[in-house]
C-alpha positions as CSV (number, residue, x, y, z in Angstrom):
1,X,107.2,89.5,120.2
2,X,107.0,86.0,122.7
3,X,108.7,88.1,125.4
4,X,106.5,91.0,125.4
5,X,103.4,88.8,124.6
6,X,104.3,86.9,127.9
7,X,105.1,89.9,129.8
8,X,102.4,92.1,129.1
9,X,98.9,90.1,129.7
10,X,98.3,89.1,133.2
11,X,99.3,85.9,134.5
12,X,95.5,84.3,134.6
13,X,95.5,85.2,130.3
14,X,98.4,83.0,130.0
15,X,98.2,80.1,132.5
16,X,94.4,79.7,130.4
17,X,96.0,80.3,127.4
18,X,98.4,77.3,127.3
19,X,95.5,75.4,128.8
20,X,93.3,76.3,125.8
21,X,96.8,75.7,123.2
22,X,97.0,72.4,125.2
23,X,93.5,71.4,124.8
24,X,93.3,72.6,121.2
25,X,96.3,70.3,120.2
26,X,94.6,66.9,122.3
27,X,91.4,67.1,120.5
28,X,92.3,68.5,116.7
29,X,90.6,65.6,115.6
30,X,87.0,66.0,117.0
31,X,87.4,69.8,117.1
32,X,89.7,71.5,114.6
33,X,88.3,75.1,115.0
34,X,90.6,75.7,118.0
35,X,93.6,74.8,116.0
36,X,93.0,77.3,113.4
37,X,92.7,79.9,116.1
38,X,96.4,78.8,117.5
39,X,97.4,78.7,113.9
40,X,96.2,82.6,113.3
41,X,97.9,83.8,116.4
42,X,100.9,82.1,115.8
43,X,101.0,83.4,112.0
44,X,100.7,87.0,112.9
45,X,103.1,86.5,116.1
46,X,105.8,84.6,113.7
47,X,105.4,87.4,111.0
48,X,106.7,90.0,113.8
49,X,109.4,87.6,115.0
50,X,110.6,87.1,111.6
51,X,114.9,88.1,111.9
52,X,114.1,90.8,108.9
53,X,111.0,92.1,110.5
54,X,111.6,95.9,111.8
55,X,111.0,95.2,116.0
56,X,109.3,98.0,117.6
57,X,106.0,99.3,119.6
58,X,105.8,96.6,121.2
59,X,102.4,94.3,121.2
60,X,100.9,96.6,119.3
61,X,102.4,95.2,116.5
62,X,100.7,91.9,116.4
63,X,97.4,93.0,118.4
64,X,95.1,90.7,115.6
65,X,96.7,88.0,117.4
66,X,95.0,88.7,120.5
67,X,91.3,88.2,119.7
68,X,92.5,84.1,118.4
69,X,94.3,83.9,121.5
70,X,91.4,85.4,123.8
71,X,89.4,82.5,121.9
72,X,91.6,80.3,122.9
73,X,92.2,81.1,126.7
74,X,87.9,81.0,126.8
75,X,89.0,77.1,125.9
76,X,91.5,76.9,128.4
77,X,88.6,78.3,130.7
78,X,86.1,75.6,129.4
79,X,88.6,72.8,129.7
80,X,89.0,73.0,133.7
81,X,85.0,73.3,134.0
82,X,85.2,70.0,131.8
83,X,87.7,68.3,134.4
84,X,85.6,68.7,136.7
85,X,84.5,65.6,138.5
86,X,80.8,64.3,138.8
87,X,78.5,65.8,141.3
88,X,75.3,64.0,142.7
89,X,73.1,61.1,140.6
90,X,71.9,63.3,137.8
91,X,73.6,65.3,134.8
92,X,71.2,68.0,135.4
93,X,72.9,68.0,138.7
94,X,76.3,68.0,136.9
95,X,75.7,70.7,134.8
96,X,74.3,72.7,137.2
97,X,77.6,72.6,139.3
98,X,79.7,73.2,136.7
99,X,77.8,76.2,135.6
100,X,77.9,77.8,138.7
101,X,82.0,77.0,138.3
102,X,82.3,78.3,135.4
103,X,80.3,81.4,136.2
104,X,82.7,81.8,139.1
105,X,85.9,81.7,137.5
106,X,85.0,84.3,134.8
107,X,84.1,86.3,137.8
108,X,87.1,86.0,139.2
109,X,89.5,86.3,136.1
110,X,87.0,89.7,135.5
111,X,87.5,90.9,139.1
112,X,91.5,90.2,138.8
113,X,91.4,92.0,135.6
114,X,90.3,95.2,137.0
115,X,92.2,95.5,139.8
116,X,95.4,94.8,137.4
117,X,94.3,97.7,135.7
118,X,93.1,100.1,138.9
119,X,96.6,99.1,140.3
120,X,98.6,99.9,137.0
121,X,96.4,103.6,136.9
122,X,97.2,105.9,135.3
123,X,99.6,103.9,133.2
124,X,97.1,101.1,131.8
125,X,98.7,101.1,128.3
126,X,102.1,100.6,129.5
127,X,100.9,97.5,131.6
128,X,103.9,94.6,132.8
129,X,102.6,91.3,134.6
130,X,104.6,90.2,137.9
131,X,106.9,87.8,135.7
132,X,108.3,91.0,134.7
133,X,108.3,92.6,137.8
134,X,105.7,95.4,137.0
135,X,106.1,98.7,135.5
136,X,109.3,99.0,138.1
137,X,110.7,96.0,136.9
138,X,110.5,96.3,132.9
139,X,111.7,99.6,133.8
140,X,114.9,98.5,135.3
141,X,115.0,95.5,132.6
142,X,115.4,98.3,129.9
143,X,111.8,97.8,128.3
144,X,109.5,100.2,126.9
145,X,107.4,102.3,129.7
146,X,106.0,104.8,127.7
147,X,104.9,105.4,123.9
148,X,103.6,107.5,121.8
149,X,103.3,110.8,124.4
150,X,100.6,109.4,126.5
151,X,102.7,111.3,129.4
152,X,101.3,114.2,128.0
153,X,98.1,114.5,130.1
154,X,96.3,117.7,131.1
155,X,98.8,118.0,134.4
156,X,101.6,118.4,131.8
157,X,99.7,120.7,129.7
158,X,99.2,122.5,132.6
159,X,102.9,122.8,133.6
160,X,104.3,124.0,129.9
161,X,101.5,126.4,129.5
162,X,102.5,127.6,132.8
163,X,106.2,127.6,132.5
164,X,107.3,128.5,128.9
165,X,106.6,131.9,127.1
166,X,105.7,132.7,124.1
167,X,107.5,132.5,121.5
168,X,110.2,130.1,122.6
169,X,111.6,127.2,120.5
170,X,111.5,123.8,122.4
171,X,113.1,120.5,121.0
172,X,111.1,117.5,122.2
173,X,113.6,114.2,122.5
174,X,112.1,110.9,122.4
175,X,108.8,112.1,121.6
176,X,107.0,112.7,117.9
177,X,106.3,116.8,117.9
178,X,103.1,115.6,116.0
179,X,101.3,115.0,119.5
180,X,102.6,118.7,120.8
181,X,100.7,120.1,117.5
182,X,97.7,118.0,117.8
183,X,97.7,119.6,121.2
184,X,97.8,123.4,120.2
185,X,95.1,122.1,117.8
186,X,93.2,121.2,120.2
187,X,93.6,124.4,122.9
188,X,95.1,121.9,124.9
189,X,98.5,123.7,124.9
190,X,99.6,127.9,124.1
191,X,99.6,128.5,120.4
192,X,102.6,130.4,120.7
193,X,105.4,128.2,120.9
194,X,107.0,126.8,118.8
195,X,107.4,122.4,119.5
196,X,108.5,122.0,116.3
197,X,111.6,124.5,115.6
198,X,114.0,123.7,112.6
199,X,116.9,123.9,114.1
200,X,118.8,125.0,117.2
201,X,119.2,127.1,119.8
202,X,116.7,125.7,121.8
203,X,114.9,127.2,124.3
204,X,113.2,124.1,126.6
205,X,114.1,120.5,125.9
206,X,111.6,118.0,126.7
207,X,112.5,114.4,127.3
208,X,110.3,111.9,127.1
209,X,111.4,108.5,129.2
210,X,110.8,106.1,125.9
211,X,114.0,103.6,125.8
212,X,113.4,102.8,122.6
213,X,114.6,106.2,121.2
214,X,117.2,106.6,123.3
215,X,120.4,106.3,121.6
């Protein structure tokens, strides 16, 4: 769970992170709160990274870590507003700088944010940072690139309803048949085949590229 927490937030989230961690530590004494939001995250992080813990799905496994650690990357943010030097013969003066900073920064890591995510389009939920290369390069690195049928977006809807007839039997491979179903549910995909046959001959096989379940 410390790999793929470091791998998949972008760079900026972490670099403030251990800012905020760092800060949080240096002044437990005059401001405890912080250290009880490190102490959260790391509780439900460690519970995951426990040896008997089952590991699998990724961060979604520890996401009530996230919102401690978001408080705590907003205090790595502060902290570099707080190092900043005095400007001009007034604290009005001071504050007014430092605002403006502040106001910057958040703009930026906000700006950054979105293009991360127009960049990673349409694959936001399967989102690597650089120090894992990317998609391409957690990919090649043997980690997770897809979960949970995401893949199967209207385009690929399209193409099955297009391509397989009626009343054929198709195994799906990597890939919970529970998301083919929802889909007939929904009108989404033909009603009359069958993704969820009993046993073989198969018809269609689809594969979904889910490392995880390879094997």
């Amino acid at each position: 769970p410390f790999v793929i927490a470091g791998i998949s937030m972008p760079e900026w989230v972490l670099v403030l992170g251990a800012l905020g961690i760092l800060r949080a530590v240096l002044q437990v004494a005059d401001k405890p709160a912080p250290v009880l939001y490190l102490l959260v995250a790391t509780l439900f992080v460690g519970l995951v990274a426990l040896p008997n813990t089952p590991k699998y799905d990724g961060e979604r496994l520890f996401f009530a870590a996230l919102p401690f650690f978001a408080l705590l990357v907003g205090g790595g943010l502060t902290g570099i507003v707080a190092f900043l030097p005095g400007v001009g013969h007034g604290d009005s003066v001071l504050r007014s700088v430092r605002g403006w900073v502040a106001a910057f920064l958040l703009l930026a890591c906000c700006v950054w944010g979105g293009m991360e995510m127009v960049m990673t389009h349409p694959n936001e939920l399967n989102y690597f940072n650089r120090i894992a290369g990317g998609g391409k390069g957690a990919y090649e690195a043997g980690f997770e690139t897809s979960y949970w049928g995401e893949g199967l977006n209207e385009e690929v809807c399209r193409f099955l309803n297009e391509t397989i007839k009626p009343g054929s039997k198709v195994k799906t491979l990597a890939l919970n048949d529970l998301a083919f179903s929802n889909l007939q549910e929904w009108g989404m995909l033909n009603q009359g085949v069958n993704y969820s046959p009993e046993a073989p001959p198969y018809d269609y096989y689809v594969l979904q590229v889910r490392q995880g379940f390879f094997g």
